[in-house]
C-alpha positions in Angstrom: 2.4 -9.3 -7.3 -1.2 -11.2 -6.5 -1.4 -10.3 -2.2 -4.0 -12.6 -0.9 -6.7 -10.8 1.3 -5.9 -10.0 4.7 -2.4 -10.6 4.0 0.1 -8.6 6.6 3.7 -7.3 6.5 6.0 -5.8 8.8 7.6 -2.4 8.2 10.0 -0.7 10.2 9.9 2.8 11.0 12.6 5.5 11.3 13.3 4.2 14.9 14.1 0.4 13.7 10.7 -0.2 15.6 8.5 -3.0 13.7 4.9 -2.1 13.0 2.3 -4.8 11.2 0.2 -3.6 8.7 -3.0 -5.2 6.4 -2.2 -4.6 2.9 -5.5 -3.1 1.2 -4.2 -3.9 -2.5 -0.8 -3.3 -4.6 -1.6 -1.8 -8.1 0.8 -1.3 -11.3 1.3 1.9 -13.6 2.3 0.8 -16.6 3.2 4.3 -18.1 6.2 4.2 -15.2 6.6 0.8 -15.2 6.4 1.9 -11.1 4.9 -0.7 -8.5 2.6 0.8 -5.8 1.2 -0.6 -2.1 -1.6 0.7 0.4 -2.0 -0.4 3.7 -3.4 0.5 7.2 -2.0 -0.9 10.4 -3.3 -3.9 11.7 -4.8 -2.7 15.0 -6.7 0.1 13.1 -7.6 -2.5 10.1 -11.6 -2.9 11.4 -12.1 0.5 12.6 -14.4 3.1 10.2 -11.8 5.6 9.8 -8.1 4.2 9.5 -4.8 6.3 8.2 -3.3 4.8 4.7 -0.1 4.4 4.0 1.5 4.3 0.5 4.4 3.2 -1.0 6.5 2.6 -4.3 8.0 -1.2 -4.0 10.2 -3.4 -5.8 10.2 -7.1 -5.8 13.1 -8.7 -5.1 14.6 -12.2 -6.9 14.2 -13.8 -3.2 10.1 -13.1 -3.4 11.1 -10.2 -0.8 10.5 -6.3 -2.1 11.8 -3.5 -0.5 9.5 -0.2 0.3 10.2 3.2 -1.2 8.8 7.0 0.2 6.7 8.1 -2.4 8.1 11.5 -2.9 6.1 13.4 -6.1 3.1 14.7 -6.0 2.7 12.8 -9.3 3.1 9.3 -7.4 0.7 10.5 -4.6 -1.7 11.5 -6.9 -1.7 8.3 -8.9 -2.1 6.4 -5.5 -5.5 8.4 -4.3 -6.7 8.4 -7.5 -6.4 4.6 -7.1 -7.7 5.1 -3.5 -10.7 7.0 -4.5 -11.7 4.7 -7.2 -11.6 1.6 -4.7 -13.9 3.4 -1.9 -16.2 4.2 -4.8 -16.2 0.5 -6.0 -16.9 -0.6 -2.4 -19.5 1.9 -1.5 -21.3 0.5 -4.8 -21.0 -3.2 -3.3 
């Protein structure tokens, strides 16, 4: 899945609430065959600190995917070793 830059989705919480969010990248583990998104909410998107969230997604037939939890401590290791690797790359640029 190729995510332009700056692209934004909406994801509801527990409440049904909507919240938009900046997508920082999507990234694939072929071992798992597993598909993998980061993001930061949108208001927070500029600011020096910012929370990230992770999930496992899906793609659907209709160009749609649906979010999963990640759950393992496998899954959220792969994702900040992902993390770490892209602030590294970025502090370099």
């Amino acid at each position: 899945m190729a995510l332009e830059e700056k692209e934004r989705i909406i994801i509801p919480d527990e409440n049904g609430d909507e919240h938009l969010f900046e997508v920082l990248f999507t990234f694939d583990v072929d071992e798992t065959e597993q598909s993998y998104i980061a993001v930061v909410p949108a208001e927070q998107a500029e600011e020096e600190e910012v929370e990230v969230y992770a999930f496992r997604f899906e793609e659907q037939e209709d160009e749609d995917f649906t979010l999963f939890p990640i759950e393992s401590d496998e899954e959220w290791e792969l994702v900040e070793e992902m993390l770490n690797t892209l602030a590294d790359e970025e502090d370099e640029a």
